[in-house]
C-alpha positions as CSV (number, residue, x, y, z in Angstrom):
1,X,60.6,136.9,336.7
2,X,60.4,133.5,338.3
3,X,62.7,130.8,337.0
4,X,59.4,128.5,337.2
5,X,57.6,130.6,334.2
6,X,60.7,129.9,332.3
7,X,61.4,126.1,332.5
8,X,59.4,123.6,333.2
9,X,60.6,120.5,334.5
10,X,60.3,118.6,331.0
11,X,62.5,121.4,330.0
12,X,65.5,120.5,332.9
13,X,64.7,116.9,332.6
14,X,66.1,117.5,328.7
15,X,68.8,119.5,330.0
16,X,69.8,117.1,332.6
17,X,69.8,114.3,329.7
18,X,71.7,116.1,327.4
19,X,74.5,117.1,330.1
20,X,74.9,113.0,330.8
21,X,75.5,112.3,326.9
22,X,78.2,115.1,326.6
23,X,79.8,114.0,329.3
24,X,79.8,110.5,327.9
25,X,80.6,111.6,324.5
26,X,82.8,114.8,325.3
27,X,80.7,116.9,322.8
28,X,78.7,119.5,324.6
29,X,77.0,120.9,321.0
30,X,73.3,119.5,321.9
31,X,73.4,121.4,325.4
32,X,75.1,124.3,324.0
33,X,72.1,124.2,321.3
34,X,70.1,123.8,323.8
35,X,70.8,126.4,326.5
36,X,70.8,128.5,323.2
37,X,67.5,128.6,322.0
38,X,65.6,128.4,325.7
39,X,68.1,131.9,326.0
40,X,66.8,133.6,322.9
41,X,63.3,132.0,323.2
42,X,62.9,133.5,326.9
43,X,65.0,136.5,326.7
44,X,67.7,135.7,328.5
45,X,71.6,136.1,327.6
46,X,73.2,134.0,325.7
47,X,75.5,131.5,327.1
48,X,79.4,131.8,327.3
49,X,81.8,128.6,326.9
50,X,82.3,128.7,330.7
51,X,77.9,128.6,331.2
52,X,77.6,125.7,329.4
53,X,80.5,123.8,331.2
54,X,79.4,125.0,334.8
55,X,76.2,123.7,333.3
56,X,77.0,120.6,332.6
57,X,78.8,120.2,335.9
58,X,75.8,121.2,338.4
59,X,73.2,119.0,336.6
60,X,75.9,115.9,336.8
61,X,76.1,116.8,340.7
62,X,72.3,117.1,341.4
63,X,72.0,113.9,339.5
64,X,74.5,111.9,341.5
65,X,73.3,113.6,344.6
66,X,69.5,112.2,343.5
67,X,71.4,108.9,343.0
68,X,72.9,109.1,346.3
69,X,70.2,109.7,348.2
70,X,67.7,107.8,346.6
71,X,69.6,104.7,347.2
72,X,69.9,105.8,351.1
73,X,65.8,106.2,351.3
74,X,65.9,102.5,350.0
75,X,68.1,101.3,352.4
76,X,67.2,102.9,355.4
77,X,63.1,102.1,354.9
């Protein structure tokens, strides 16, 4: 099945949120919860410790990536 018929980018821009506050709070319970019940809701496995912190990590990157190069399309207008 297509990832798109399974998250919708509401749904990533939650997950995305949620991996920003436990990184600033070191609790990653809300994305754990989270990854959880989009797993059982869509039939997918359930996460391991090692999901959720590889998780974590690759939203943080995409979002300082964004970062990066939205402040490059500014600049270089």
């Amino acid at each position: 099945m297509n990832p798109k018929d399974r998250y919708s980018l509401q749904d990533w821009a939650q997950l995305f949120l949620l991996a920003t506050q436990a990184q600033e709070s070191g609790d990653d319970t809300p994305v754990r919860n989270w990854v959880s019940q989009h797993s059982t809701h869509h039939c997918l496995p359930q996460p391991n410790d090692n999901d959720i912190k590889y998780l974590i990590e690759e939203a943080l990157q995409f979002l300082e990536k964004f970062s990066e190069n939205h402040i490059d399309n500014m600049y270089n207008r």
